[in-house]
PDB file of N, H, CA, C and O in Angstrom:
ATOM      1  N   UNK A   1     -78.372 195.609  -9.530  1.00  0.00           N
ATOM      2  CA  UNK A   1     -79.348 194.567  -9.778  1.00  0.00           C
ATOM      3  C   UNK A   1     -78.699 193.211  -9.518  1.00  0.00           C
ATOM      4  O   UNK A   1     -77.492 193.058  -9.705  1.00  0.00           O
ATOM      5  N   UNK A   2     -79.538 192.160  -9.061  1.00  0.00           N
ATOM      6  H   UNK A   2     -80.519 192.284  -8.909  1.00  0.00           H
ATOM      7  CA  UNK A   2     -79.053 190.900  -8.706  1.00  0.00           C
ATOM      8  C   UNK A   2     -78.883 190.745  -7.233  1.00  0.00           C
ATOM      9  O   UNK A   2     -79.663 191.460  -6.604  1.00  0.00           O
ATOM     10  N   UNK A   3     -77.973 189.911  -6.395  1.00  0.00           N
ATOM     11  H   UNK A   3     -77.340 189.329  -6.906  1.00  0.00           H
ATOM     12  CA  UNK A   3     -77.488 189.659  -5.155  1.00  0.00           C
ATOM     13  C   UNK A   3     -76.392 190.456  -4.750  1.00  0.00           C
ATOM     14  O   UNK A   3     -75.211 190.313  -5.069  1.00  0.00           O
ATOM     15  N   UNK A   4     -77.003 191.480  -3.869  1.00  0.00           N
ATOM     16  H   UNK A   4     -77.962 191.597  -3.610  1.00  0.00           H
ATOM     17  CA  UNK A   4     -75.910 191.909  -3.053  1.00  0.00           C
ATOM     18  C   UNK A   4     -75.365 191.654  -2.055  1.00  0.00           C
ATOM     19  O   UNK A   4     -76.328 191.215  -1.427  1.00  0.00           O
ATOM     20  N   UNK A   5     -74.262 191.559  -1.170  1.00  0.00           N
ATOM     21  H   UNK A   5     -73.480 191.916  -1.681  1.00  0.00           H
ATOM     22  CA  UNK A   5     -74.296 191.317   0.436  1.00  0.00           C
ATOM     23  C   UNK A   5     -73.544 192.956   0.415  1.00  0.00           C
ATOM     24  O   UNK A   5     -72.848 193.630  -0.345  1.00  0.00           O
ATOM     25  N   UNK A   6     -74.204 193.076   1.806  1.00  0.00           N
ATOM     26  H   UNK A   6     -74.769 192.528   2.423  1.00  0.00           H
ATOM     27  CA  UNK A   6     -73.839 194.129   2.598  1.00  0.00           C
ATOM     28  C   UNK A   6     -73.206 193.261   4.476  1.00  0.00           C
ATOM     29  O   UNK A   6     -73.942 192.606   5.214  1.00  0.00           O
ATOM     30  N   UNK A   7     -71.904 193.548   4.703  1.00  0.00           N
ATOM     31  H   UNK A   7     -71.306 194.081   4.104  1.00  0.00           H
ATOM     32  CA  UNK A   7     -71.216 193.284   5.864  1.00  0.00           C
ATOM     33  C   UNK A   7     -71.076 194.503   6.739  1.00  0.00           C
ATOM     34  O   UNK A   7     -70.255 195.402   6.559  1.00  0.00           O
ATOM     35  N   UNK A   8     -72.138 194.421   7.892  1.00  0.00           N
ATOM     36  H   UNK A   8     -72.805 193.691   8.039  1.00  0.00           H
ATOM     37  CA  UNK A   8     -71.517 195.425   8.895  1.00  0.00           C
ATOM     38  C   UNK A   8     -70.753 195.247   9.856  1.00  0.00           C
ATOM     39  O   UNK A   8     -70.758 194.071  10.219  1.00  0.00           O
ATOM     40  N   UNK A   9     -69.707 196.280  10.770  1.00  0.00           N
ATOM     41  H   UNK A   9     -69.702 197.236  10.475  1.00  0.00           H
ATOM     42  CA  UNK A   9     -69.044 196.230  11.610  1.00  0.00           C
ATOM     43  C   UNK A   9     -69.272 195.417  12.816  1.00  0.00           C
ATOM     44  O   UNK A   9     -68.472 194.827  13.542  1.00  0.00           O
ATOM     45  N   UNK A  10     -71.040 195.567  12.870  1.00  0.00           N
ATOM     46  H   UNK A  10     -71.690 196.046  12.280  1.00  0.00           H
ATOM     47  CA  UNK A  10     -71.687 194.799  14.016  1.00  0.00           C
ATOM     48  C   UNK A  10     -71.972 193.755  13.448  1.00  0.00           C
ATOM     49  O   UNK A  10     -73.194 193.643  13.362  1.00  0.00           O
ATOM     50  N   UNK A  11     -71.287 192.709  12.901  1.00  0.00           N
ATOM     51  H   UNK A  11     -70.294 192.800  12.972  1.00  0.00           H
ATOM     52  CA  UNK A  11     -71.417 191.590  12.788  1.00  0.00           C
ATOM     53  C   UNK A  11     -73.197 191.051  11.670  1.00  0.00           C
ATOM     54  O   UNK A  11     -73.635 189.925  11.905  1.00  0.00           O
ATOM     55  N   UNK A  12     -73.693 191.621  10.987  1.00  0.00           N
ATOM     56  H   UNK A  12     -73.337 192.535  10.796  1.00  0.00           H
ATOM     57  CA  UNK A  12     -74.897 191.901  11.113  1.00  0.00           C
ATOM     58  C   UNK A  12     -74.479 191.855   8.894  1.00  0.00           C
ATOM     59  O   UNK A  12     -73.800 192.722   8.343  1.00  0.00           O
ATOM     60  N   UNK A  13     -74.931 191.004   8.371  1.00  0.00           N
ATOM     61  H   UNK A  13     -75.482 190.300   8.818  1.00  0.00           H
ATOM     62  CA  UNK A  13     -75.185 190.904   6.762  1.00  0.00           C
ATOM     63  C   UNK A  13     -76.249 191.170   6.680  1.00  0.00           C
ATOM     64  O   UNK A  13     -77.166 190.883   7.449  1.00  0.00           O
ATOM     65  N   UNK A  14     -76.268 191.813   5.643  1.00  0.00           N
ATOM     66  H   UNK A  14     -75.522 192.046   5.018  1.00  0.00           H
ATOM     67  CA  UNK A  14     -77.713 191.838   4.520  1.00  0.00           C
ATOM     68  C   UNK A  14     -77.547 191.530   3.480  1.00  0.00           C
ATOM     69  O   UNK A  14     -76.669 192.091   2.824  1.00  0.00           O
ATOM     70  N   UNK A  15     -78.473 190.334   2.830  1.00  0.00           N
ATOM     71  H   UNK A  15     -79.187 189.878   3.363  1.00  0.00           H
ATOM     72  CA  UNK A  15     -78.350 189.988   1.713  1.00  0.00           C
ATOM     73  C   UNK A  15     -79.802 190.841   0.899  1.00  0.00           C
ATOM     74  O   UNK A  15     -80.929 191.060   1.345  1.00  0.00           O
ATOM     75  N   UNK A  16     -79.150 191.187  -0.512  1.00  0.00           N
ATOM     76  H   UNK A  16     -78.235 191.009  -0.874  1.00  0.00           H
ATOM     77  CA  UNK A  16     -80.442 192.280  -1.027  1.00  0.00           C
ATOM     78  C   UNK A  16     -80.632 191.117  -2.250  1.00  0.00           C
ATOM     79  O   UNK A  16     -79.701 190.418  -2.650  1.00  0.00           O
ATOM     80  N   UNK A  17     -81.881 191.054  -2.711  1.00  0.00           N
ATOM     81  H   UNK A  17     -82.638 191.621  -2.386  1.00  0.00           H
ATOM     82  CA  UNK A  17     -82.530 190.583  -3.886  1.00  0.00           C
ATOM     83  C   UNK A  17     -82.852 191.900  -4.656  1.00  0.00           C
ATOM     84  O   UNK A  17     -83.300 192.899  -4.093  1.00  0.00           O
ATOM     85  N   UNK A  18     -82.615 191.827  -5.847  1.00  0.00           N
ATOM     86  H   UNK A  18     -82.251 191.015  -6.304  1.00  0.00           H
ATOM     87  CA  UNK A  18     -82.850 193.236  -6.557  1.00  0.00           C
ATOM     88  C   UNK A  18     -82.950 192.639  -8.231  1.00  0.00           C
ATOM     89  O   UNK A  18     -82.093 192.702  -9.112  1.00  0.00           O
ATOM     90  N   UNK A  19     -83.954 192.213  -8.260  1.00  0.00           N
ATOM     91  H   UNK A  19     -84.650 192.162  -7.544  1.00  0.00           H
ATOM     92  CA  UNK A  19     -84.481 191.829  -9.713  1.00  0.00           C
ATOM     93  C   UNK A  19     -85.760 192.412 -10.064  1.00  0.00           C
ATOM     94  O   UNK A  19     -86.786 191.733 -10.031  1.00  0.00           O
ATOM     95  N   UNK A  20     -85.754 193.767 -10.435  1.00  0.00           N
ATOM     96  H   UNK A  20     -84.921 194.319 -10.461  1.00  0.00           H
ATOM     97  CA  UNK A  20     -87.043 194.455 -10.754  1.00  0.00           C
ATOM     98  C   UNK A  20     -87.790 194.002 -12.333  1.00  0.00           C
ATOM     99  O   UNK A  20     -87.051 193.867 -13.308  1.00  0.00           O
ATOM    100  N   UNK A  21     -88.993 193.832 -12.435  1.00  0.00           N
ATOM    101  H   UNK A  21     -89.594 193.942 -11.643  1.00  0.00           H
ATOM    102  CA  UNK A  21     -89.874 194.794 -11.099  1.00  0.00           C
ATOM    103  C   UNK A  21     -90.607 193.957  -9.706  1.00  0.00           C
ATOM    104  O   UNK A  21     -90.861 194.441  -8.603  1.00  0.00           O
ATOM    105  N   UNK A  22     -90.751 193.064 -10.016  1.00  0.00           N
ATOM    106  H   UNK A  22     -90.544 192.671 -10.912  1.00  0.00           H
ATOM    107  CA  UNK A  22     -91.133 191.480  -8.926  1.00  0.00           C
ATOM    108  C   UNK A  22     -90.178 191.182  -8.315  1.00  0.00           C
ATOM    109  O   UNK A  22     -90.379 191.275  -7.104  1.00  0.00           O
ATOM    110  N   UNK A  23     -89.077 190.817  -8.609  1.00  0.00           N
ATOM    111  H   UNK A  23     -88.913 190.741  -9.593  1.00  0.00           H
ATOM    112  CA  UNK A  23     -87.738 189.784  -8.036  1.00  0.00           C
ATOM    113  C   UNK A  23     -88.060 188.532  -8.308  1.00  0.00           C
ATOM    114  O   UNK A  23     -87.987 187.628  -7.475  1.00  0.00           O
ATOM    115  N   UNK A  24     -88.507 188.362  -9.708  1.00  0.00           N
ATOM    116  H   UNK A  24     -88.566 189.096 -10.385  1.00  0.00           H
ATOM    117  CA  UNK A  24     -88.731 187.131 -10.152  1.00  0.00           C
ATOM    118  C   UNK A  24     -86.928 186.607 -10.541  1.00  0.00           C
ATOM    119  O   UNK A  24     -86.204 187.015 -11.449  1.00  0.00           O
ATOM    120  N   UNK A  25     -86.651 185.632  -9.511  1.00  0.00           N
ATOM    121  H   UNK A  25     -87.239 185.301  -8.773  1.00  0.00           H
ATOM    122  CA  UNK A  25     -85.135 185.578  -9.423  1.00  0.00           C
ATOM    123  C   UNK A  25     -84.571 184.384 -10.760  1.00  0.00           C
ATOM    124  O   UNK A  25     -84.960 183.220 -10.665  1.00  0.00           O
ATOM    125  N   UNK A  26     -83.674 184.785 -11.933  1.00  0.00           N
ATOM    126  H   UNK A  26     -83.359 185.731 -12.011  1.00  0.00           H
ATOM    127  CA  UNK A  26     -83.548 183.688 -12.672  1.00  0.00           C
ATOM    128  C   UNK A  26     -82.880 182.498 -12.019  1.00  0.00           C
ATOM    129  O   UNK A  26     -82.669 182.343 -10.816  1.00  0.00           O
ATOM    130  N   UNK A  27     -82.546 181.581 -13.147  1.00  0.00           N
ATOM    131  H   UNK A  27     -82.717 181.707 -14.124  1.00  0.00           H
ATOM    132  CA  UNK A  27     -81.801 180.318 -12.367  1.00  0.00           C
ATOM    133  C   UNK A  27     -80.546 180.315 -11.665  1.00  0.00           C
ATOM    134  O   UNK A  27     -80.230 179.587 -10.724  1.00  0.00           O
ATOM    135  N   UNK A  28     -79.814 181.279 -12.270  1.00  0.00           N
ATOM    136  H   UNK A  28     -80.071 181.871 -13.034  1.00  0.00           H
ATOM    137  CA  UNK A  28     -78.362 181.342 -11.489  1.00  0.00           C
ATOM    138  C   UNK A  28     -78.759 182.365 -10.562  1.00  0.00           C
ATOM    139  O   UNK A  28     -77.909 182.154  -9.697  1.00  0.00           O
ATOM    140  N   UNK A  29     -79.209 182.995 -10.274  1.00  0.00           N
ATOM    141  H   UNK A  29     -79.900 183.166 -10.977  1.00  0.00           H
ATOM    142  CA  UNK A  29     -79.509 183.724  -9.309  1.00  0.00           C
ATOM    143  C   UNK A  29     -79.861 183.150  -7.767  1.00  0.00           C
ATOM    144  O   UNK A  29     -79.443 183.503  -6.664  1.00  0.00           O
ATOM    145  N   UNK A  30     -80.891 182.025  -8.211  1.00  0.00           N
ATOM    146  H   UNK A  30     -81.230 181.738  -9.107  1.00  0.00           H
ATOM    147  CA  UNK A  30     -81.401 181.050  -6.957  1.00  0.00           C
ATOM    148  C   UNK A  30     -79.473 180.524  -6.719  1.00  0.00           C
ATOM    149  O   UNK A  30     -79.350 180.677  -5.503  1.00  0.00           O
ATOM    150  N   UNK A  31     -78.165 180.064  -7.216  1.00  0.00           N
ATOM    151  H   UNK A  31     -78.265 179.940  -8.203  1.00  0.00           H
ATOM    152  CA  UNK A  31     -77.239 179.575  -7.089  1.00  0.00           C
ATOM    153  C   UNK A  31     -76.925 180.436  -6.079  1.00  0.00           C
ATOM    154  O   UNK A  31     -76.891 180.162  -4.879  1.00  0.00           O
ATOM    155  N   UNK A  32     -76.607 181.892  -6.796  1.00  0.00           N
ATOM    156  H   UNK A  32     -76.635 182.115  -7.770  1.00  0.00           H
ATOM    157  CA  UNK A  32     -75.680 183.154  -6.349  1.00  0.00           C
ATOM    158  C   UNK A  32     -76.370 182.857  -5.003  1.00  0.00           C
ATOM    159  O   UNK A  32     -76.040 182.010  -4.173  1.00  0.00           O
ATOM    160  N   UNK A  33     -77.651 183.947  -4.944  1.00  0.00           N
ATOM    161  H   UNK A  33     -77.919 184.635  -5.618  1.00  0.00           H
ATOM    162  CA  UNK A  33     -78.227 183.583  -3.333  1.00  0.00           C
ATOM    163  C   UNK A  33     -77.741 182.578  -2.719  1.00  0.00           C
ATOM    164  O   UNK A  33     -76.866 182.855  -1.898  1.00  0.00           O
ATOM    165  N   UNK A  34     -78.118 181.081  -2.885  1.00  0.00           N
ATOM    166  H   UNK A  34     -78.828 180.855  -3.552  1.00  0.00           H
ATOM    167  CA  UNK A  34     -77.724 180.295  -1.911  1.00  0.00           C
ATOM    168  C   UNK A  34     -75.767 180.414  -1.337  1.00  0.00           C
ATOM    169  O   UNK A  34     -75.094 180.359  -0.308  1.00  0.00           O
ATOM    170  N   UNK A  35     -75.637 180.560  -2.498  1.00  0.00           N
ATOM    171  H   UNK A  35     -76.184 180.605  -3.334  1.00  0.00           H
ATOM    172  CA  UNK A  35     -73.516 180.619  -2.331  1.00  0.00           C
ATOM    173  C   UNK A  35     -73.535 181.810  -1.419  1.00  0.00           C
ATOM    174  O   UNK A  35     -72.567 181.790  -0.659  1.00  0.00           O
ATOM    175  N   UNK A  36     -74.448 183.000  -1.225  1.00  0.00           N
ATOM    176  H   UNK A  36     -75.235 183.017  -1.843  1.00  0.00           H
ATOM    177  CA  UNK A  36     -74.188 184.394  -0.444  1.00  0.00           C
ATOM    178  C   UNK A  36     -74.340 184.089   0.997  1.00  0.00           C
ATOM    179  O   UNK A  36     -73.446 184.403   1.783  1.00  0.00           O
ATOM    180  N   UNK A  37     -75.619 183.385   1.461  1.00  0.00           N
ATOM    181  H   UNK A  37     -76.346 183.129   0.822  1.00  0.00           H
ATOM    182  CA  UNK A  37     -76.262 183.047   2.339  1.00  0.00           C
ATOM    183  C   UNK A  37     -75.186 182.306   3.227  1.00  0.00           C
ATOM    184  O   UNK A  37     -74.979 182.489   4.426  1.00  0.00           O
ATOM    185  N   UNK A  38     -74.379 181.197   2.150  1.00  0.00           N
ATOM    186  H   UNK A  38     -74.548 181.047   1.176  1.00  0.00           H
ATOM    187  CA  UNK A  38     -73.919 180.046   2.800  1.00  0.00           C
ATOM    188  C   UNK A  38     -72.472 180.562   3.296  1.00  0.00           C
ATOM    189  O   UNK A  38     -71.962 180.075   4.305  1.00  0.00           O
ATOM    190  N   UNK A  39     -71.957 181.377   2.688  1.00  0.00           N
ATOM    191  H   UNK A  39     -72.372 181.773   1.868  1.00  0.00           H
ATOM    192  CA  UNK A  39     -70.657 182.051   2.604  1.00  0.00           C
ATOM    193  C   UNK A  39     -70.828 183.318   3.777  1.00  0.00           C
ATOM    194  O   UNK A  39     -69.791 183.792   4.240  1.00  0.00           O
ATOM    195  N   UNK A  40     -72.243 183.882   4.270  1.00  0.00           N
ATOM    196  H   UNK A  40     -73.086 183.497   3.894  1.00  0.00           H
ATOM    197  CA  UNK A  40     -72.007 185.106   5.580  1.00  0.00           C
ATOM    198  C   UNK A  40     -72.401 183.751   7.041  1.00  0.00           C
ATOM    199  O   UNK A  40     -71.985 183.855   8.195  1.00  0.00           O
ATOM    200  N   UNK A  41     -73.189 182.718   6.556  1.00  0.00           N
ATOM    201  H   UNK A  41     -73.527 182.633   5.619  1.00  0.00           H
ATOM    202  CA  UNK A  41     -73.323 181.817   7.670  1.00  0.00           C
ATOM    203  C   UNK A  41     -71.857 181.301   7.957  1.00  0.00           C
ATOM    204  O   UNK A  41     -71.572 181.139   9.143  1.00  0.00           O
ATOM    205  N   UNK A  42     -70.889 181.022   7.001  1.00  0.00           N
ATOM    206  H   UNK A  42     -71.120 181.154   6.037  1.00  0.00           H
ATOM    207  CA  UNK A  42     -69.139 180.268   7.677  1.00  0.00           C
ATOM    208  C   UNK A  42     -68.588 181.710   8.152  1.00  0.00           C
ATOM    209  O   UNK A  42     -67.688 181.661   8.991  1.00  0.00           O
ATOM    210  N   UNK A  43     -68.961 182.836   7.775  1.00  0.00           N
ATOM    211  H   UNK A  43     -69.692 182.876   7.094  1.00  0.00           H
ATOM    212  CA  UNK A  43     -68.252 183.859   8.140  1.00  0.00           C
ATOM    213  C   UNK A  43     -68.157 183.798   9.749  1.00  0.00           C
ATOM    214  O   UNK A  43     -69.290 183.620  10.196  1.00  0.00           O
ATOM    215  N   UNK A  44     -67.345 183.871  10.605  1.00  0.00           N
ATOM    216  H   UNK A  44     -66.424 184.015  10.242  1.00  0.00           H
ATOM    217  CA  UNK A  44     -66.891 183.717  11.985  1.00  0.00           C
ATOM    218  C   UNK A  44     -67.323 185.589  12.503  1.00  0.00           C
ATOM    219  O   UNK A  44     -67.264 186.012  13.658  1.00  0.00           O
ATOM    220  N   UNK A  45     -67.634 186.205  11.564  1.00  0.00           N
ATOM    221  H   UNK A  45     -67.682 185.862  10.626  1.00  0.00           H
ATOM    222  CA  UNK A  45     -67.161 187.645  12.391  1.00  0.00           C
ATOM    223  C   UNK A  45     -68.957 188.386  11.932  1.00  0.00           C
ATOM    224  O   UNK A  45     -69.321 189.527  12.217  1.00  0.00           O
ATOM    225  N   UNK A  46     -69.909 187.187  11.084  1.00  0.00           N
ATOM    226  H   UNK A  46     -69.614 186.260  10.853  1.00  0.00           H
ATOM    227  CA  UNK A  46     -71.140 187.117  10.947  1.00  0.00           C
ATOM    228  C   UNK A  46     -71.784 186.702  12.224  1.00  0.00           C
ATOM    229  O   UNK A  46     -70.943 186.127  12.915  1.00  0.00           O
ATOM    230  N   UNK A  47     -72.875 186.762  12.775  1.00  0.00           N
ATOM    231  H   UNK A  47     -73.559 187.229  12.214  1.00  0.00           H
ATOM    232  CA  UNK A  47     -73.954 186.352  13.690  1.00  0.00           C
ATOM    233  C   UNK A  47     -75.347 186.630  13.259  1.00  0.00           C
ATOM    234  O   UNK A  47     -76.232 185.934  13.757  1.00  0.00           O
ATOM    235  N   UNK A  48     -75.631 187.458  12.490  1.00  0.00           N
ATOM    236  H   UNK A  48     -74.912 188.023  12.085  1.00  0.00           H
ATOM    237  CA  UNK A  48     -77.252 187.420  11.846  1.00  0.00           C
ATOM    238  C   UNK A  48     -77.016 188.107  10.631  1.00  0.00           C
ATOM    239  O   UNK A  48     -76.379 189.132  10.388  1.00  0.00           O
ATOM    240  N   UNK A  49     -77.865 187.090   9.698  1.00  0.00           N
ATOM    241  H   UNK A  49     -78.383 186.257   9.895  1.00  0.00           H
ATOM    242  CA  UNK A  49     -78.103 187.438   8.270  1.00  0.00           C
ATOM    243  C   UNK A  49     -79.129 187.440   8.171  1.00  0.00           C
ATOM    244  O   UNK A  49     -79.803 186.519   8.633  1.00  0.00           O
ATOM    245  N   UNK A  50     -79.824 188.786   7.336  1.00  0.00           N
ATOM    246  H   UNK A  50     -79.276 189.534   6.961  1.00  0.00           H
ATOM    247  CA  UNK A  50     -80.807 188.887   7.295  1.00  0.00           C
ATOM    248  C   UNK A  50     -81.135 189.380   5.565  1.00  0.00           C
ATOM    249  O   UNK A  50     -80.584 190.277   4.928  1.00  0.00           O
ATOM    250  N   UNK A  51     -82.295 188.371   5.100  1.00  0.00           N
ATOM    251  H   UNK A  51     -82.743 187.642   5.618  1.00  0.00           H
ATOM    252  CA  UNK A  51     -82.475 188.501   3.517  1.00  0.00           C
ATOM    253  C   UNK A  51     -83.507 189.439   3.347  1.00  0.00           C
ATOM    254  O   UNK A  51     -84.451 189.521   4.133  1.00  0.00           O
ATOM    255  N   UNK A  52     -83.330 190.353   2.073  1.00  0.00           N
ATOM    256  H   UNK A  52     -82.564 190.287   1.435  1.00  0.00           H
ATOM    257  CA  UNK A  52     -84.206 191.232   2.197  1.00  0.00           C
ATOM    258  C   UNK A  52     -84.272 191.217   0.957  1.00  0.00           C
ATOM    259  O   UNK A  52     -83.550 190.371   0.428  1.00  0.00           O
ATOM    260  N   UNK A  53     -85.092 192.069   0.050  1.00  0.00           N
ATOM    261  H   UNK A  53     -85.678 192.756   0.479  1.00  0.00           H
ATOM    262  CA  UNK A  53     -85.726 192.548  -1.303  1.00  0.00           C
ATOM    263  C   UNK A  53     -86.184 194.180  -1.769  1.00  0.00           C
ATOM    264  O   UNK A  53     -87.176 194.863  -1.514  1.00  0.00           O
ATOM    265  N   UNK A  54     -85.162 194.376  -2.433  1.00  0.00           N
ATOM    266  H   UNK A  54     -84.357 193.820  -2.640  1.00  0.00           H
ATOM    267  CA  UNK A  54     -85.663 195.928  -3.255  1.00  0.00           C
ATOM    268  C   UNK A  54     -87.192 195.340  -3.787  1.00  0.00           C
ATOM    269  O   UNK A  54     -87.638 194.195  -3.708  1.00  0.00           O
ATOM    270  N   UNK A  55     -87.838 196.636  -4.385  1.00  0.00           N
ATOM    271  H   UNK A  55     -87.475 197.565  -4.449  1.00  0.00           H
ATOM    272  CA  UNK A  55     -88.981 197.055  -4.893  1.00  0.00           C
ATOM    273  C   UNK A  55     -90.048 196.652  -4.551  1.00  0.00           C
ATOM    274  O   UNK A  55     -90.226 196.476  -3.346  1.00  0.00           O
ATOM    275  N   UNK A  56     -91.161 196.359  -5.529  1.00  0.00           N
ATOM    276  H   UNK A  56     -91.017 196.503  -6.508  1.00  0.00           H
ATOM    277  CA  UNK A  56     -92.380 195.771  -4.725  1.00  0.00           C
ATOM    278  C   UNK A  56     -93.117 194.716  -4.070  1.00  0.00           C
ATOM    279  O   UNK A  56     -94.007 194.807  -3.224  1.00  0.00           O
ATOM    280  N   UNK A  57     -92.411 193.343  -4.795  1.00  0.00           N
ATOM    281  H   UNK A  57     -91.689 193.270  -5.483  1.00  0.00           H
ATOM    282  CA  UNK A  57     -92.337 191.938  -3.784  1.00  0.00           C
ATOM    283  C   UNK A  57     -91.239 191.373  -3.507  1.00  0.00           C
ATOM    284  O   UNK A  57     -90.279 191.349  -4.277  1.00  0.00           O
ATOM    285  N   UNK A  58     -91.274 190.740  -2.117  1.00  0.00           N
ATOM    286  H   UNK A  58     -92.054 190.759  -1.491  1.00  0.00           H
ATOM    287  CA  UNK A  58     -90.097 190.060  -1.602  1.00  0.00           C
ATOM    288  C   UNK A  58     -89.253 189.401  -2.548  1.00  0.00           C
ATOM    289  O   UNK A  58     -88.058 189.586  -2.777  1.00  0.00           O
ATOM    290  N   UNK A  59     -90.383 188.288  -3.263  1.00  0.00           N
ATOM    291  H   UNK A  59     -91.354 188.138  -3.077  1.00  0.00           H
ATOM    292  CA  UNK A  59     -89.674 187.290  -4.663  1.00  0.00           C
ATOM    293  C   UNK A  59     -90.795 186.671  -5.149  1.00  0.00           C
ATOM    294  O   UNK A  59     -91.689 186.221  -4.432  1.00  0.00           O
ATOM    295  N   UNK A  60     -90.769 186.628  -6.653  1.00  0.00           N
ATOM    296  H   UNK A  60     -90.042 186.994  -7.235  1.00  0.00           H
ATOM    297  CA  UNK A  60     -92.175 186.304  -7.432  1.00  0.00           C
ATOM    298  C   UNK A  60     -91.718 184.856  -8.288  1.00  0.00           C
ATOM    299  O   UNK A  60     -91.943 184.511  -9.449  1.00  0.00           O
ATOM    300  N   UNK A  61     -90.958 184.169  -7.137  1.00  0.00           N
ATOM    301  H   UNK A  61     -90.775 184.449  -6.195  1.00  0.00           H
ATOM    302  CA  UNK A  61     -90.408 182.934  -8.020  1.00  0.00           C
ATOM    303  C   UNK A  61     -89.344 182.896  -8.887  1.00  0.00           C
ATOM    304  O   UNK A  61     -88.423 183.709  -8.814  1.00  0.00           O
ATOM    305  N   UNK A  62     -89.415 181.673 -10.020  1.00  0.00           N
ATOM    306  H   UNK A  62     -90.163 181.012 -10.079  1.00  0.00           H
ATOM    307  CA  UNK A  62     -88.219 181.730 -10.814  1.00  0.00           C
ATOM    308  C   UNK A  62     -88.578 183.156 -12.496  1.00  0.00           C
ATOM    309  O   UNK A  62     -89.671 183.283 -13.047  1.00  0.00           O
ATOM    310  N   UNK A  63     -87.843 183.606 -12.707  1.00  0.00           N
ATOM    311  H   UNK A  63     -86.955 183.503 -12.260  1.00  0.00           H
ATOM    312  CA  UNK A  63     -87.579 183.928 -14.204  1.00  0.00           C
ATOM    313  C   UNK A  63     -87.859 183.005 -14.982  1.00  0.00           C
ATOM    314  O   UNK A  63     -86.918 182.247 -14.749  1.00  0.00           O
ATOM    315  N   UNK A  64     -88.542 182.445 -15.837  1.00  0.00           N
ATOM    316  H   UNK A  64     -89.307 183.061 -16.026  1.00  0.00           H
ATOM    317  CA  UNK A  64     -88.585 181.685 -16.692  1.00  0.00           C
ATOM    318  C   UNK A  64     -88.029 182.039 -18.216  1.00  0.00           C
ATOM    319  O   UNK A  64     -87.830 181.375 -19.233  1.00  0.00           O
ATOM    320  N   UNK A  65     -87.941 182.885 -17.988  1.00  0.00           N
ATOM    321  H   UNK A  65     -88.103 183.425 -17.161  1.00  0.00           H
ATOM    322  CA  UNK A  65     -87.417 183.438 -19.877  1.00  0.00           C
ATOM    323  C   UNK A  65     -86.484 182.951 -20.276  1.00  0.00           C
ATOM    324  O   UNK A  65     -86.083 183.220 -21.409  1.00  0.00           O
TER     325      UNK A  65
END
């Protein structure tokens, strides 16, 4: 649960959102993501990142709780 990255051989990240059951993402979470994103874009041995989402919506906003 939370932000994963996945690095393949072919140059090729996936970043996973995994906050069930929505991916209503809390506040440090919106951080983590951006730090994941920003950290496979300086990667030199990266060329496409692509963001994706476990379960049933992409992202249902912030967590408010």
């Amino acid at each position: 649960m939370g932000i994963t990255v996945d690095k393949g051989a072919d140059g090729i990240a996936t970043v996973t959102v995994d906050y069930p059951p929505v991916n209503a993402i809390p506040s440090a979470g919106w951080f983590e993501l951006g730090e994941q994103i920003l950290a496979a874009g300086r990667d030199p041995e990266v060329h496409v990142v692509i963001l994706r989402a476990e379960g049933r919506g992409f992202n249902a906003g912030v967590d408010i709780k």
